[in-house]
C-alpha positions as CSV (number, residue, x, y, z in Angstrom):
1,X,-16.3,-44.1,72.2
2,X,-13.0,-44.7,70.5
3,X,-11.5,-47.5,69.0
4,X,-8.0,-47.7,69.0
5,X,-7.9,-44.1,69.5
6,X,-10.8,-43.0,66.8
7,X,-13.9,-41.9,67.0
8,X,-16.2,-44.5,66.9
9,X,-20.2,-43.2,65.8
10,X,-22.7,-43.7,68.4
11,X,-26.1,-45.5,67.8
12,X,-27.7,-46.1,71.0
13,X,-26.3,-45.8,73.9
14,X,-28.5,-46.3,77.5
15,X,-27.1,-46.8,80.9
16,X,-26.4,-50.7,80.4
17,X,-25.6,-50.5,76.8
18,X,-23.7,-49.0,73.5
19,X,-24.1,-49.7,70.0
20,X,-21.3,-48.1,68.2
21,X,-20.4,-48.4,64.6
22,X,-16.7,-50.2,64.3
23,X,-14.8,-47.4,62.2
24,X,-14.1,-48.7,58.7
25,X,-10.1,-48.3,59.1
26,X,-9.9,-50.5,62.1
27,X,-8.0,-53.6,60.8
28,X,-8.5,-57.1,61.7
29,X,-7.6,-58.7,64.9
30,X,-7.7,-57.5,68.3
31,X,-8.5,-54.1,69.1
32,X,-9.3,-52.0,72.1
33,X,-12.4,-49.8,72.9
34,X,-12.9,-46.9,75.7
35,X,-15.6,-45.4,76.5
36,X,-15.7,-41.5,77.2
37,X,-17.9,-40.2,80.1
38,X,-17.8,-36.4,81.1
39,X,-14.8,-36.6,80.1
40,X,-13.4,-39.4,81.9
41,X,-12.0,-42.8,80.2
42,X,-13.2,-46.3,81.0
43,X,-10.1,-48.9,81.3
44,X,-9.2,-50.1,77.3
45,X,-11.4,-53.3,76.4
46,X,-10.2,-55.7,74.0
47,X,-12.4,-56.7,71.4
48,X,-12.1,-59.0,68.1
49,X,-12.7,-57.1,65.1
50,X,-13.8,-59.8,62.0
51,X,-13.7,-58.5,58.3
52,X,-17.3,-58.3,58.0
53,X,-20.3,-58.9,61.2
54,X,-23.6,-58.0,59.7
55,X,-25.4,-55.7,62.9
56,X,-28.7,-57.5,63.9
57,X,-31.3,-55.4,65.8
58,X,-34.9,-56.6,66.4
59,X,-37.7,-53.8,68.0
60,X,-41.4,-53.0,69.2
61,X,-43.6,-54.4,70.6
62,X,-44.4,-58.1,71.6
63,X,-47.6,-58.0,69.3
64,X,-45.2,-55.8,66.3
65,X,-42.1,-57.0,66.1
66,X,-39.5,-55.8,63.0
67,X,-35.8,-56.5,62.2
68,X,-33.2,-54.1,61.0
69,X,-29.9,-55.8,59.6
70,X,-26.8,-53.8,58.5
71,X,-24.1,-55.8,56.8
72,X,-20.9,-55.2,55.6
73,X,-21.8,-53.2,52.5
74,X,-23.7,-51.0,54.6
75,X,-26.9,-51.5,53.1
76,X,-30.2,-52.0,55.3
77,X,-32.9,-54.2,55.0
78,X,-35.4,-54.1,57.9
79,X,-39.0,-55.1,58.0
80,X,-41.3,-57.0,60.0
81,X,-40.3,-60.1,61.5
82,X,-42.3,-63.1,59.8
83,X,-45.7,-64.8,62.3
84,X,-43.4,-68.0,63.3
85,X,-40.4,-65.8,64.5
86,X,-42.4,-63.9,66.8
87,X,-42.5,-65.0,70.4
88,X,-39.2,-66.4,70.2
């Protein structure tokens, strides 16, 4: 994955989807990301890049549900998603 021609880290990445980490020196405004595949190059895709998108990820089960949030400082705070939220 690159953006703008750097290395962007990997999180997850499955057959329908990639989480990638924005690098840190990518400026604000539009962008462009490729994705590297045995070592062939999707097209470029533009993307907006904001000055700070806190990274939302809810997993497990329907019966155990948790949250992990990243934001722009980097710091993580994940737990278990409160009773009402569940379901949802």
């Amino acid at each position: 994955m690159l953006v703008k021609g750097t290395a962007a880290p990997l999180i997850y990445v499955s057959p329908l989807q990639i989480i990638f980490q924005m690098p840190y020196e990518t400026a604000e405004g539009t962008s462009s990301v490729v994705v590297i595949n045995n070592n062939a190059a999707s097209a470029a895709a533009p993307v907006t890049v904001h000055q700070a998108a806190p990274f939302i990820l809810t997993y497990g089960s329907a019966n155990n549900r948790a949250v992990a949030v990243i934001h722009s400082f980097g710091r993580t705070l994940e737990r278990p998603l409160p009773r009402r939220a569940r379901g949802r």
